[in-house]
C-alpha positions in Angstrom: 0.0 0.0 0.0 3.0 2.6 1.0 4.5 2.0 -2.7 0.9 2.2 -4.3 0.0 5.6 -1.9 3.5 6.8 -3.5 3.3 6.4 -7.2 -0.5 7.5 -6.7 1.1 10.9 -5.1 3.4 11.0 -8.0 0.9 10.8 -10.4 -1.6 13.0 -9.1 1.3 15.9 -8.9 1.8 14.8 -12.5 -1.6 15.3 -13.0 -2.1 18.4 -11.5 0.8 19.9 -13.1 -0.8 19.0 -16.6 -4.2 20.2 -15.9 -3.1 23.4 -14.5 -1.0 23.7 -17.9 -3.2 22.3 -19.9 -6.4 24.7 -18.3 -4.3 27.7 -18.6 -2.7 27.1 -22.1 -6.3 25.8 -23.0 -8.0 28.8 -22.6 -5.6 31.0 -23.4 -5.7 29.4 -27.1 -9.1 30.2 -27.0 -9.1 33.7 -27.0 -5.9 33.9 -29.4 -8.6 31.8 -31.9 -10.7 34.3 -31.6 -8.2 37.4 -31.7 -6.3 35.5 -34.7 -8.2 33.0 -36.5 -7.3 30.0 -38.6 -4.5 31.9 -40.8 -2.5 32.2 -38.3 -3.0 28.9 -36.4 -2.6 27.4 -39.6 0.6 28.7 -39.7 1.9 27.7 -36.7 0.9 24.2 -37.4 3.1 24.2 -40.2 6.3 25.2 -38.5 5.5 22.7 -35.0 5.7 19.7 -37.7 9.3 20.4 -38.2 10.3 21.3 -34.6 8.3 18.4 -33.0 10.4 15.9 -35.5 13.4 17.6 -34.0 12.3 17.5 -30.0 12.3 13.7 -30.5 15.9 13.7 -30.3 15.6 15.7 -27.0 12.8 14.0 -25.2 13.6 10.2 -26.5 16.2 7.9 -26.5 18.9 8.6 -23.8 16.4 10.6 -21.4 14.4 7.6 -21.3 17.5 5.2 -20.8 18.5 7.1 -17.9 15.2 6.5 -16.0 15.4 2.4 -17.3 18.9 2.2 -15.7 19.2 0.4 -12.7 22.0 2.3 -11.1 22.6 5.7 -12.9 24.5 7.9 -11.4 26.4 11.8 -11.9 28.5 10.1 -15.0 25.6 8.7 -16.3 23.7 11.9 -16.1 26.5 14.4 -16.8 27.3 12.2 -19.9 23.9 12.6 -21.4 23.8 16.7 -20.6 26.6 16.9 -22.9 25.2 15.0 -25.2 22.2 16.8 -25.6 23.4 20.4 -25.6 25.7 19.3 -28.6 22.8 17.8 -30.4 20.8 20.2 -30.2 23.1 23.1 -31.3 23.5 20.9 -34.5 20.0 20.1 -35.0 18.9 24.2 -34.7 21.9 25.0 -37.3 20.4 22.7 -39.4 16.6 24.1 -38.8 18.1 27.6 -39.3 19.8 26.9 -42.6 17.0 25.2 -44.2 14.1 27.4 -43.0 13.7 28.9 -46.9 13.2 25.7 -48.2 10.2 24.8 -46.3 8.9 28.1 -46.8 9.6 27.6 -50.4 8.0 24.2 -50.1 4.7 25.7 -48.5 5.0 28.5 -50.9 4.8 31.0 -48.0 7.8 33.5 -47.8 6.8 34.8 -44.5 7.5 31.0 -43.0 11.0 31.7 -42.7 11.9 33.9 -39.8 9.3 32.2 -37.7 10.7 29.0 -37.8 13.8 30.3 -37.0 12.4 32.0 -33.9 10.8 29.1 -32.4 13.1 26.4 -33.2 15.0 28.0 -30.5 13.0 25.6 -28.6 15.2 22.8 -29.5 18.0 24.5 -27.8 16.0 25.3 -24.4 14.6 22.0 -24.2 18.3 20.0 -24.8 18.8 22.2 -21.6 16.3 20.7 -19.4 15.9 17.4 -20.7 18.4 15.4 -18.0 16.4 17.5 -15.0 13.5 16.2 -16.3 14.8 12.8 -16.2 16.0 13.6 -13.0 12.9 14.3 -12.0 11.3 11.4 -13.3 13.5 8.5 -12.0 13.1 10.1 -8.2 10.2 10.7 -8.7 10.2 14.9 -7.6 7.0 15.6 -9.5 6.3 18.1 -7.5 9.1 20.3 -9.0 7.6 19.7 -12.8 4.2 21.6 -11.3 5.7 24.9 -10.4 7.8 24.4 -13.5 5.3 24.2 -16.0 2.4 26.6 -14.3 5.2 29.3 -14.3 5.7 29.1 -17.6 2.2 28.5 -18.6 1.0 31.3 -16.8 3.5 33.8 -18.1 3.2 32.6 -21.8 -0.6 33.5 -21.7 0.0 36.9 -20.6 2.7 37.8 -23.3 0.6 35.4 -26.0 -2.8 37.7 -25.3 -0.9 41.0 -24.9 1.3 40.5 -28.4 -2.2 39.4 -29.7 -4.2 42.9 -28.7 -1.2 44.7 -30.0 -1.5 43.6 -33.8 1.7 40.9 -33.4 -0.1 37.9 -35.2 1.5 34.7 -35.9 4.2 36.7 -33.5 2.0 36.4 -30.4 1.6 32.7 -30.8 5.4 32.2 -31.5 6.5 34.1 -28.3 4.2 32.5 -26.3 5.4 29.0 -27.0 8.8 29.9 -26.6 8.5 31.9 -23.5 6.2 29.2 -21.7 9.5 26.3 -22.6 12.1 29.2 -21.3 10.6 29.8 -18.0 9.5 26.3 -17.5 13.4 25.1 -18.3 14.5 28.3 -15.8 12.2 27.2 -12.4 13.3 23.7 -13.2 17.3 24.2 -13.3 16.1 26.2 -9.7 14.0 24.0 -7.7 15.8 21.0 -9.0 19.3 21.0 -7.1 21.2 18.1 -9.8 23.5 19.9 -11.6 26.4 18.4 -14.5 29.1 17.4 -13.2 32.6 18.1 -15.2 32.6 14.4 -16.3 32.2 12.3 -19.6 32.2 8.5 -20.1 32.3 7.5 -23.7 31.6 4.0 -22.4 28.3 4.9 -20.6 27.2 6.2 -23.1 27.2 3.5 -25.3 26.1 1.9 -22.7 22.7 4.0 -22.6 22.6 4.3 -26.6 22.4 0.6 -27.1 19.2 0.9 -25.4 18.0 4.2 -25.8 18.4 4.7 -29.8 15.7 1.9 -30.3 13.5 4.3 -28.4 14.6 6.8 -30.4 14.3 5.4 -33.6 10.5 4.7 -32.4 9.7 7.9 -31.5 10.6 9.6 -34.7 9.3 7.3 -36.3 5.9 7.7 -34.8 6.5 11.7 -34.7 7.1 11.9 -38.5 4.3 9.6 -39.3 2.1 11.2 -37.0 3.0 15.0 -38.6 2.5 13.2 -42.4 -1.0 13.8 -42.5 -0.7 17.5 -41.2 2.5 17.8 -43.7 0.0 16.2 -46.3 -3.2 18.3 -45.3 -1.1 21.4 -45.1 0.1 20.9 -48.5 -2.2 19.0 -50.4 -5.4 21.5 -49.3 -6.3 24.5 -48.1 -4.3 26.5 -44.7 -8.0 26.7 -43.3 -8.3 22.7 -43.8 -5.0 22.3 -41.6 -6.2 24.5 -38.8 -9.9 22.5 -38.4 -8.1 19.4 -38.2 -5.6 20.7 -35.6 -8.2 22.8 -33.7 -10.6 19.2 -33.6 -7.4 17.7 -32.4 -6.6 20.1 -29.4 -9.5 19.8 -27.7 -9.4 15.9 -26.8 -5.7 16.6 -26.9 -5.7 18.6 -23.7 -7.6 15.8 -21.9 -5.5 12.6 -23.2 -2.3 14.6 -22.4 -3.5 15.7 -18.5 -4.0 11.6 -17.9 -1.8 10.2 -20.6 1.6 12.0 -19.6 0.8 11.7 -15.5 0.5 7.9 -15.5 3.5 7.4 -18.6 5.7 9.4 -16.6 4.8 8.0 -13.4 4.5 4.2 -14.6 8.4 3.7 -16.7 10.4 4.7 -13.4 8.1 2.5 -10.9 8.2 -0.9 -13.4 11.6 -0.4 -13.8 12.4 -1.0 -10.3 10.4 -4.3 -10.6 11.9 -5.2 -13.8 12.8 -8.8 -13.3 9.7 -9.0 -11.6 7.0 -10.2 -14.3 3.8 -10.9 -12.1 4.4 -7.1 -10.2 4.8 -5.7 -14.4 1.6 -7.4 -15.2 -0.3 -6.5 -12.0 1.0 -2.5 -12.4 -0.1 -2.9 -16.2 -3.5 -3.9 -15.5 -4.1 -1.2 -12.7 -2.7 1.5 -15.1 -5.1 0.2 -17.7 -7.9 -0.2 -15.4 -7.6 2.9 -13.6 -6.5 5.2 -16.7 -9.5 3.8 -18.9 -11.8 4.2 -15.5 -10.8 8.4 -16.1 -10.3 8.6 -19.7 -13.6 6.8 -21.4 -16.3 9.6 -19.5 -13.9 12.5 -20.9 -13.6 11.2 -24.6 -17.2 10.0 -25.0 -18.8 13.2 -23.4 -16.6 15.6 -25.1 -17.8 13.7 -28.1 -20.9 14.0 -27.3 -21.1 18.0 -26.2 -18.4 19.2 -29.1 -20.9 21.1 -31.1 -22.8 23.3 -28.6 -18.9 23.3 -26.9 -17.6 24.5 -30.1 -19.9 26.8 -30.8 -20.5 28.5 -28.0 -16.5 29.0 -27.3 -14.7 29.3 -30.7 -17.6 30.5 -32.6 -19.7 29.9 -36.1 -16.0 29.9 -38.0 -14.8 26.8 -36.0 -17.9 24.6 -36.8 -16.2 22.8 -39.4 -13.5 21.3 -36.3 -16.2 18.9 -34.5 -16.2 16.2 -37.0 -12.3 15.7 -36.4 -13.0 16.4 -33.1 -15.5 13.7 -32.4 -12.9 11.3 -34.3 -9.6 12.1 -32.0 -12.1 11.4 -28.9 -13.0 8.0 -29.8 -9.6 7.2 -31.1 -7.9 8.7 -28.4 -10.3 7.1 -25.7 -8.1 3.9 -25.6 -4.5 5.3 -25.4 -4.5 4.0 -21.8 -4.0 0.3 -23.6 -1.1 1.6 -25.7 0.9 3.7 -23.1 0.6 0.6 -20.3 1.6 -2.1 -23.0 4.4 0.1 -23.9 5.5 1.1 -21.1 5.9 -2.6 -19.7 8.2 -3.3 -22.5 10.6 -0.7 -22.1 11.1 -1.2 -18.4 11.4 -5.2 -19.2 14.5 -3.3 -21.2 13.1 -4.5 -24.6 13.7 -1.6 -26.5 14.1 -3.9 -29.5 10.6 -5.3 -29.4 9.4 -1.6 -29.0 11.2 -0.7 -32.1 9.7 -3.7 -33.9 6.2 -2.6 -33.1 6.6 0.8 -34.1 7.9 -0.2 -37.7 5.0 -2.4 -38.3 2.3 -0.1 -37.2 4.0 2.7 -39.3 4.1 0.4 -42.4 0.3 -0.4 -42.0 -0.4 3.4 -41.1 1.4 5.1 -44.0 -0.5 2.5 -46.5 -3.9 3.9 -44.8 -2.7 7.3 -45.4 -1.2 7.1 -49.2 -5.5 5.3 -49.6 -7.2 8.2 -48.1 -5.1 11.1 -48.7 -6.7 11.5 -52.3 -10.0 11.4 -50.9 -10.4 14.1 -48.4 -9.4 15.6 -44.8 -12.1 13.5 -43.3 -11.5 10.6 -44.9 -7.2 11.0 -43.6 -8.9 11.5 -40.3 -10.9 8.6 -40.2 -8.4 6.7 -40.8 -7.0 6.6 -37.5 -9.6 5.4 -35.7 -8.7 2.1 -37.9 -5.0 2.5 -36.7 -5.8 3.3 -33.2 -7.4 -0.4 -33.5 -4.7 -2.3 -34.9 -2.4 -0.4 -32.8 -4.1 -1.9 -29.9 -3.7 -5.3 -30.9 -0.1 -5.5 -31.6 1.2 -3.0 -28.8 -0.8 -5.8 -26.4 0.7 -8.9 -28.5 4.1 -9.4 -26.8 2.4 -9.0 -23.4 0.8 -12.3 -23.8 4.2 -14.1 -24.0 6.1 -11.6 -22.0 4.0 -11.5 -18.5 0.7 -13.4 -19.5 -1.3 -10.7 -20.1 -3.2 -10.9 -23.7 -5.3 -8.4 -25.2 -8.4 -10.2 -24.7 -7.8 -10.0 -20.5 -7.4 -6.1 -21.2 -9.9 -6.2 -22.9 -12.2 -7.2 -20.3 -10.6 -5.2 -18.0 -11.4 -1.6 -19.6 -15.0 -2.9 -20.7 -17.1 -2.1 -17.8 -15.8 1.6 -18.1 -16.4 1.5 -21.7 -20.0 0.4 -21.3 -20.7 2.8 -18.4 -19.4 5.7 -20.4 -21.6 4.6 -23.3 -24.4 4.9 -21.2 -23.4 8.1 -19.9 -23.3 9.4 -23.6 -26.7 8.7 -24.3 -28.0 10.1 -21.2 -26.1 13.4 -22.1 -27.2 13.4 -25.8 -30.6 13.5 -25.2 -30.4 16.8 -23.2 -29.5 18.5 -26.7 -33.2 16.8 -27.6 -34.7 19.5 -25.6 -33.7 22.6 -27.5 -32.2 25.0 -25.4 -29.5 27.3 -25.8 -25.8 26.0 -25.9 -25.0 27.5 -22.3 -27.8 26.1 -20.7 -27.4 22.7 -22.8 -23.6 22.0 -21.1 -24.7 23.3 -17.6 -27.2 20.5 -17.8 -25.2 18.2 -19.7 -22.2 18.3 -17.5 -23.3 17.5 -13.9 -25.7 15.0 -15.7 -22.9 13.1 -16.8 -20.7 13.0 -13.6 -23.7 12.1 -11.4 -24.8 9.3 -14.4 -21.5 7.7 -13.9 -20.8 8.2 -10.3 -23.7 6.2 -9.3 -23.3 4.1 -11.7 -19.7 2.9 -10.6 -21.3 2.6 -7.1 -24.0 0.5 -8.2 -21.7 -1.6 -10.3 -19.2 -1.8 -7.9 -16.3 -1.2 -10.4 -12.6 -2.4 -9.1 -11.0 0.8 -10.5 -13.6 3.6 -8.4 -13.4 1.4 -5.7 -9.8 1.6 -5.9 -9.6 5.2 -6.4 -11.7 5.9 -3.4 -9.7 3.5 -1.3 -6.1 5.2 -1.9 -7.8 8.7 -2.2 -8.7 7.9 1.6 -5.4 6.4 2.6 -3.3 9.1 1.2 -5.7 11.7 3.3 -5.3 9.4 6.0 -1.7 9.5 5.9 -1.5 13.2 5.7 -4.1 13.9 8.8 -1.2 11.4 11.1 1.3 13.7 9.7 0.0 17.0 10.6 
């Protein structure tokens, strides 16, 4: 119960750090749609395809083998700093030399400087990756909270300011990079590790033999992921980009809250446990049980509510987002299954297998993608709810062999909160039945669908509210001794 009571802590300061982010950036993105509309957005869109391609060799790879290592210590961590700042010097020289050509290749001449402005992000994040991993593996989340509300907080206010004063695409540009500056600041403060004048050329081949599989994955899944934006944005219309990112955001702020807090959370705890394959599988199926338990409601009732939502806070112009909205819900409603399946591998130190899986699910993803691209925006977007399927099945595949856990048991593990969310959805759609205005449509729809699925995990006695309730009560417990 004491380790349980301790990764639960973890993870709800990992939570709370990304809802407080999240809530902030989310409604500060709100008014800068309003202030700036889909030109500018669409812009933006364009240049994050190329700087999140490059941020995978910051945030993958060795970050992640520090927190799989057993016994990493100042070398280890020193090592990869030095590393990383060299990288990412490189990688921005690169970024900053070929800027024309992808304004060239968008045919948009005004590309140029902004990419160079906010690729500076590469730089500040090589910076803070290691205290993030620091973070991570002793599990400080407390420190990433005041990191990332600083930042967030200060972003909105010179976001909305460069916004009222005519700045444009500008205003969005500063924002992001201001909110990664200050976040990478509070961090170097309230986290005490600093490098250490050190370098092992051996550790660190040590660390990429297991950490460039990750890598390797995660650009892999980064550049296929940006494809159909890099497709969309070329292929059709800037305005055709900007609904399918805007329909993405909104799910994206929920699945990121949960997602993130029990990823970061779950590598570092299995990896202690790694030779340990009933504790992996037991961890797995509480992450899966508990994660679907809060994820399903959000994805099926933002479904649900994204028209009077979208209406009522981005306007008539961003109408056209809630069909790609509705689509990210449902196929974002079972990450939980691919982050714990995931997750188990790489603390199991099979970084090879991970790799595996990634190249398969590309190959089948980038064959759904050259198929629908030719047809429309929808069609690309429907496409991944057929992805998000098959994704499922092999992510869950070496499980079965690896710690006896198949797909079919996780299956019936996330299937009570699937049904009970389904039945929360229809009770919330039929309060749009009655007609009334969008404000007074969500102020009924809301509270309808906690109290719909409050009582009916009571009634149903499900294992993961039940759960939630129990360590809820311990860790209050626990902090009414202490005081």
């Amino acid at each position: 119960m004491k380790k349980n009571s301790l990764v639960f802590s973890n993870m709800l300061w990992r939570f709370g750090e990304r809802l407080g982010a999240k809530a902030v950036a989310f409604v500060v993105e709100l008014i800068l749609a309003r202030m700036l509309g889909r030109k500018a957005f669409a812009m933006v869109a364009l240049i994050t395809i190329f700087t999140a391609i490059l941020q995978v060799f910051v945030d993958s790879g060795l970050g992640n083998a520090l927190i799989q290592k057993k016994d990493a210590d100042d070398v280890d961590f020193s090592t990869v700093f030095y590393i990383n700042i060299g990288m990412c010097l490189f990688l921005y020289a690169i970024i900053f030399m070929i800027a024309p050509l992808i304004s060239s290749f968008y045919n948009n001449p005004d590309l140029t400087a902004p990419i160079r402005v906010l690729s500076l992000t590469i730089v500040i994040s090589g910076v803070k990756n290691v205290q993030q991993a620091y973070v991570s593996r002793n599990m400080l989340f407390k420190r990433f909270f005041f990191a990332t509300l600083g930042g967030t907080i200060g972003a909105a206010v010179i976001g909305i300011l460069m916004a009222y004063l005519g700045f444009g695409v500008w205003a969005l540009v500063a924002q992001m990079l201001f909110n990664n500056l200050v976040d990478t600041i509070i961090l170097w403060i309230t986290v005490k590790w600093r490098p250490k004048k050190v370098f092992s050329f051996e550790r660190f081949k040590g660390l990429f033999s297991y950490g460039w599989k990750l890598l390797v994955s995660s650009l892999i899944d980064t550049v296929y992921n940006d494809l159909r934006q890099l497709i969309i944005g070329k292929r059709y219309l800037d305005t055709d980009l900007a609904e399918y990112n805007q329909g993405k955001k909104f799910p994206m702020y929920l699945v990121t809250n949960i997602n993130t807090s029990i990823d970061s959370v779950l590598l570092p705890t299995m990896s202690e446990v790694q030779d340990n394959k009933p504790a992996i599988k037991s961890m797995t199926r509480r992450a899966i049980k508990t994660s679907t338990y809060i994820m399903m409601p959000f994805m099926v009732g933002l479904a649900v509510c994204a028209y009077p939502l979208v209406h009522l806070i981005l306007g008539d112009e961003w109408l056209s987002c809630v069909p790609f909205l509705r689509i990210f819900c449902f196929s974002y409603a079972f990450y939980p299954i691919h982050t714990a399946n995931l997750n188990a591998i790489k603390a199991m130190g099979r970084s090879d297998i991970f790799l595996k899986l990634e190249v398969i699910k590309k190959i089948i993803g980038i064959i759904t993608i050259l198929i629908t691209m030719w047809i429309s925006v929808l069609a690309m977007a429907y496409s991944l709810l057929f992805i998000s399927v098959v994704s499922q099945v092999l992510n869950s595949w070496p499980n079965k062999k690896l710690m006896n856990y198949s797909y079919f048991e996780q299956i019936k593990d996330l299937l009570p909160q699937l049904l009970l969310s389904l039945v929360m959805g229809v009770a919330v759609f039929c309060v749009q039945l009655l007609g009334l205005n969008e404000i007074l449509t969500l102020l009924l729809q809301i509270p309808l669908g906690i109290t719909v699925y409050m009582i009916g995990s009571k009634v149903l006695h499900l294992d993961s509210f039940e759960y939630l309730i129990s360590t809820v009560k311990g860790l209050l417990g626990k902090g009414k001794k202490a005081n």
